[in-house]
N, C-alpha and C positions, 0 to 999 in steps of 0.2 A: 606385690613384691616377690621377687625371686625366693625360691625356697634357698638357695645360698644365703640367707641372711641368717639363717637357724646354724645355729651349732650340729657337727654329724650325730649323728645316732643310728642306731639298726633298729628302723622302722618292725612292729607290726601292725595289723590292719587296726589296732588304737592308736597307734604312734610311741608305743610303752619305752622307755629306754631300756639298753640292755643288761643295765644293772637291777633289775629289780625291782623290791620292795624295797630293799636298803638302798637304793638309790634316794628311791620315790620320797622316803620317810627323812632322811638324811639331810640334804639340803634344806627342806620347809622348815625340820626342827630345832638348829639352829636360830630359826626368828621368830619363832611363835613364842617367844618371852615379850616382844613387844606386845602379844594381844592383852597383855596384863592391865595394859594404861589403857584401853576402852572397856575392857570387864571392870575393872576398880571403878570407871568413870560412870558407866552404868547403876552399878551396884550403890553408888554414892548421892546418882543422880535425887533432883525433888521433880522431874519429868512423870507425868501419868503415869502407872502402873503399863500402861499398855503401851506405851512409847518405850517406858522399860524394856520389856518382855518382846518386844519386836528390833529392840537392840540385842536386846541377848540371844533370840534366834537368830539374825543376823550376823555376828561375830561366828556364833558355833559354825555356823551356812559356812561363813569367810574361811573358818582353821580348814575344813574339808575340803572346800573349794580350791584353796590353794596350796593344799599335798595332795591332791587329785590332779591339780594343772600339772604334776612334775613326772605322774605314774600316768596317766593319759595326754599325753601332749601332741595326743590331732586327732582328735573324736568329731571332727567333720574335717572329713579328707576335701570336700571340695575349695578349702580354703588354704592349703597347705599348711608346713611349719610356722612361718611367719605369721598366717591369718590369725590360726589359733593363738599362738603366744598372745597376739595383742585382744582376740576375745576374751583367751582368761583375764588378762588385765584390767578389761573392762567390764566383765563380770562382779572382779572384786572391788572395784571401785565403785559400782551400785552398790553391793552389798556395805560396805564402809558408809556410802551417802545414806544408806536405809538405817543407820545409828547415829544420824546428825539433830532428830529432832531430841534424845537422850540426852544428848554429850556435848550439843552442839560440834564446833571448830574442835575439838578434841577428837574428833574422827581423823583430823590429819594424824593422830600417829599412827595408822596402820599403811603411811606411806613406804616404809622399807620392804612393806609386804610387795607393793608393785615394783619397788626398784627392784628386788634381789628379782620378781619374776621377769623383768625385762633383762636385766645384766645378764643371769646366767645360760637365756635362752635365745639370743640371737648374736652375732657378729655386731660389733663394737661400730661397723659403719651405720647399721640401726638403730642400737640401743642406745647410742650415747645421745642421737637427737631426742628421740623420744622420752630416755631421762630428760633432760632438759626442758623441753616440752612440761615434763611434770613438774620438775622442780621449781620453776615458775607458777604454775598454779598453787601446789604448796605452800611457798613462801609467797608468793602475794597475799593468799588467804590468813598467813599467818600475820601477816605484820599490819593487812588491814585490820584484822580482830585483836592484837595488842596484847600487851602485857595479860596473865602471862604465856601466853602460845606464841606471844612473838621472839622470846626469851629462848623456850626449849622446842620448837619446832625447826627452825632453820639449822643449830645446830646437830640434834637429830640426822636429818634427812641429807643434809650435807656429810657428814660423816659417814652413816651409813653408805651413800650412794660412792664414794671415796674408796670404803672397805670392800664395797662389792664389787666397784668398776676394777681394782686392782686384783682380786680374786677372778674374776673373768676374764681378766689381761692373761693372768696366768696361765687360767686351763686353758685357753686359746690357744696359746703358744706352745703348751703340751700337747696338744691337738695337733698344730702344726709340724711339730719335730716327729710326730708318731707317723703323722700321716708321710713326710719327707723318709723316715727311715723304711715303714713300707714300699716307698718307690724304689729307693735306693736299692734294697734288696730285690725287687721284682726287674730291676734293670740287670742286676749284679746275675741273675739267673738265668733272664734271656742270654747275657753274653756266654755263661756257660753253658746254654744250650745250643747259642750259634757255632762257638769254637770246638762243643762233640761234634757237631752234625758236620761243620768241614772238613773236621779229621779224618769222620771216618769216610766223608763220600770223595773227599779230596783223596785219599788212597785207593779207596775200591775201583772210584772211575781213571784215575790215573794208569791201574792195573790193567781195566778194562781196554783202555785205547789201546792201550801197549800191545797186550793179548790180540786186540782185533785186528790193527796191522800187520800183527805178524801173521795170523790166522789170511789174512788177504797175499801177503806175500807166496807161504805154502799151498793157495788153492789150488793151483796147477801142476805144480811137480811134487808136492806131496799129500794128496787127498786128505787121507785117512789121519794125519797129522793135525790137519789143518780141522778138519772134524773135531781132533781130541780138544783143539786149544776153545773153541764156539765151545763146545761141553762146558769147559775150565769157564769160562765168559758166562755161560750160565749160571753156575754155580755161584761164582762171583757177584752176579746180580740179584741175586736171590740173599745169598749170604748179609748183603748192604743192605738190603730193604727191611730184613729182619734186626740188624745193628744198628738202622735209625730208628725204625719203632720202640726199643731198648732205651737206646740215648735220650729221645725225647720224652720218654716214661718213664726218664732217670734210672732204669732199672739194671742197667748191665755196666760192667767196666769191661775192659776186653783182658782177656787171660795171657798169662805173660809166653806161655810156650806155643798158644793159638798163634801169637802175632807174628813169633820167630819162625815158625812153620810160612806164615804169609808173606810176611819180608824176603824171607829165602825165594820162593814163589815168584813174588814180584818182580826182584833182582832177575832170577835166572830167565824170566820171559823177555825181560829188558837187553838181554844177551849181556848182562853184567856179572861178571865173576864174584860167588858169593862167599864170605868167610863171616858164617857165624856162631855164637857159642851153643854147646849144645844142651840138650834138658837138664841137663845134669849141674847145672852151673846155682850157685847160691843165693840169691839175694832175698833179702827177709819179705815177708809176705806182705808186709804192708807198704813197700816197694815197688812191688812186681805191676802194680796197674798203672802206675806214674810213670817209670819207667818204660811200659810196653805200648802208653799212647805217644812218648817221647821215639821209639822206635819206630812207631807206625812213621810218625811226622816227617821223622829223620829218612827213612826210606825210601818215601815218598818224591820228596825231593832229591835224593838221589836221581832217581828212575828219570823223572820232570824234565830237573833244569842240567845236570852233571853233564852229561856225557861220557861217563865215568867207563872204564872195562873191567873195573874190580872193588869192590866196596868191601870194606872189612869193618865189622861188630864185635866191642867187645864189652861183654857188661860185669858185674858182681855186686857187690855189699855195695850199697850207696855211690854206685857211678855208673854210667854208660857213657861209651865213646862210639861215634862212625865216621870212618875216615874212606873218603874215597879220593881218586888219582884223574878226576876230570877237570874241567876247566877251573872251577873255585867258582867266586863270587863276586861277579863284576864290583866295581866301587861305583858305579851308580844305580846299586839296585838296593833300595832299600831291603829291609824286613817285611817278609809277607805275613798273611793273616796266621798262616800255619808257626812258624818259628815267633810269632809275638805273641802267638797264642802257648806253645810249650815254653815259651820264656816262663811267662804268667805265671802257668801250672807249675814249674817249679821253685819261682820265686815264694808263690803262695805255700809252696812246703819245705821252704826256709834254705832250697838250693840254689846254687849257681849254674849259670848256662856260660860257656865258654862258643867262639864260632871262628875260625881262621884257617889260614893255610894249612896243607897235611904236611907234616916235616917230614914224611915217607915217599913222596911225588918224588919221579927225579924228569920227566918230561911237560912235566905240564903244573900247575897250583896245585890242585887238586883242593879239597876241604875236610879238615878236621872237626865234629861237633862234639864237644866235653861236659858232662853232665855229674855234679857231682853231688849229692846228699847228706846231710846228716845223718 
């Protein structure tokens, strides 16, 4: 059988759960008050003294054996989780048949000892045959052998196995919502790791082409020019490789006066007239990094899609705006990854994104982006 049939756990090389001793101890000791009905049964028996005494070794063997199947559950790896669970179960059901010559058919009540070991240790598409499986054998033995085990065996085992399949109904599903919210989150992170790394290389290399065109246009009538901007291209590239190593090792946010020095940057290589606010301007600190990936984004696009000759930024306490005087935004161009991505990021910090014409354009649309905070 597929090891998927076992419940998860963090294996080690005994197959220990990660709970513990209190694990281990925890579950068996809730049902080891049924071992009372074969010790009382024992202890009452007119069976030989040695048929006694190989029942009562037998039960102690059984109480060990199965809080040891919960603290070792795969102490021969080559049979996986599945093999094991159902070796311990037939372990303990020797041990049970080794106190029948005592107690006779009275050995069936150490039946809840193998339902709870099956219920709680395998996926409900295995256990529930293999209950059944047992239940049958139980309850056959019980009603061939007759009053009175036919009386308190079937109810027994029926309820038990009732209380336990719905106790492992549960944790299952706890299992499954735990393990759902782990993905959840591990998807919720890839995205935040895909929308830094656009950000930031969706500006760097934007800057970069910009820069390198221009730097191809100057090669010939301005050398030494064309030299400084490949420098700036450098620097640039270098600068990006270090801000996705950052991003991807969650380690960095970009600093809000780094970004307006780059944006200014960007613009002016773009031949776009820049107007932006200077260091000195306020916004609370725990602002400034929402804000300055919002700037990057916004700048970006500028430089890109605009065609703009003049971009103006203007930020403070819980707002940023950039308004440029180029084309606007077609109406059949949706939202790209970049603007659904700074949507996100400020919806997630309880802002609003605004995005329309610039009411300052007087030849052309132009685009206005309004960014405002709590």
């Amino acid at each position: 059988m597929s090891d998927d049939a076992t419940c998860p756990r963090k294996e080690d090389p005994w197959g220990r759960p990660p709970e513990g001793l209190l694990y281990a101890l925890g579950y068996p000791s809730v049902w080891l008050i049924f071992l009372l009905f074969p010790i009382v049964g024992t202890l009452s028996s007119q069976a030989p003294l040695g048929w006694r005494i190989l029942s009562l070794a037998a039960l102690t063997v059984f109480g060990f054996a199965y809080a040891a199947s919960w603290w070792f559950t795969r102490p021969i790896r080559s049979l996986g989780p599945t093999g094991n669970t159902f070796a311990w179960t037939l372990l303990l059901a020797a041990l049970s048949a080794a106190t029948a010559p005592a107690i006779g058919l009275s050995a069936l009540s150490t039946g809840p000892f193998l339902v709870a070991c099956l219920a709680f240790k395998l996926r409900p598409k295995v256990y529930v045959p293999a209950v059944l499986v047992l239940l049958v054998i139980y309850l056959g033995l019980a009603v061939w052998a007759g009053p009175p085990l036919s009386y308190w065996v079937p109810p027994m085992m029926l309820g038990s196995t009732f209380l336990m399949a719905g106790i492992s109904v549960m944790i299952d599903r706890e299992d499954r919502s735990r393990q759902l919210t782990h993905e959840l989150e591990l998807a919720r992170q890839r995205e935040s790791i895909g929308r830094d790394v656009h950000d930031l290389l969706g500006h760097s290399l934007t800057v970069i082409a910009v820069k390198t065109e221009l730097a191809r246009k100057l090669l010939d009538r301005d050398p030494a020019r064309a030299a400084a901007e490949l420098e700036s291209i450098l620097d640039l590239s270098r600068e990006a490789l270090g801000e996705v190593r950052a991003t991807v090792g969650q380690l960095r946010t970009p600093e809000w006066s780094a970004q307006v020095a780059s944006s200014r940057t960007a613009l002016r290589a773009a031949q776009i007239d820049a107007d932006l606010p200077g260091s000195a301007v306020e916004i609370p600190a725990e602002q400034k990094p929402l804000l300055a990936w919002c700037l990057r984004e916004a700048v970006t696009n500028v430089v890109r899609h605009s065609r703009a000759s003049r971009c103006v930024v203007e930020a403070g306490s819980g707002y940023l705006t950039v308004t440029d005087d180029g084309r606007g935004i077609p109406s059949d161009r949706g939202q790209g990854n970049g603007l659904r991505g700074m949507k996100e990021r400020v919806e997630e910090a309880g802002g609003s994104l605004r995005i329309g014409p610039s009411p300052d354009a007087h030849h052309s649309p132009g685009t206005r982006l309004e960014i405002t905070l709590p």
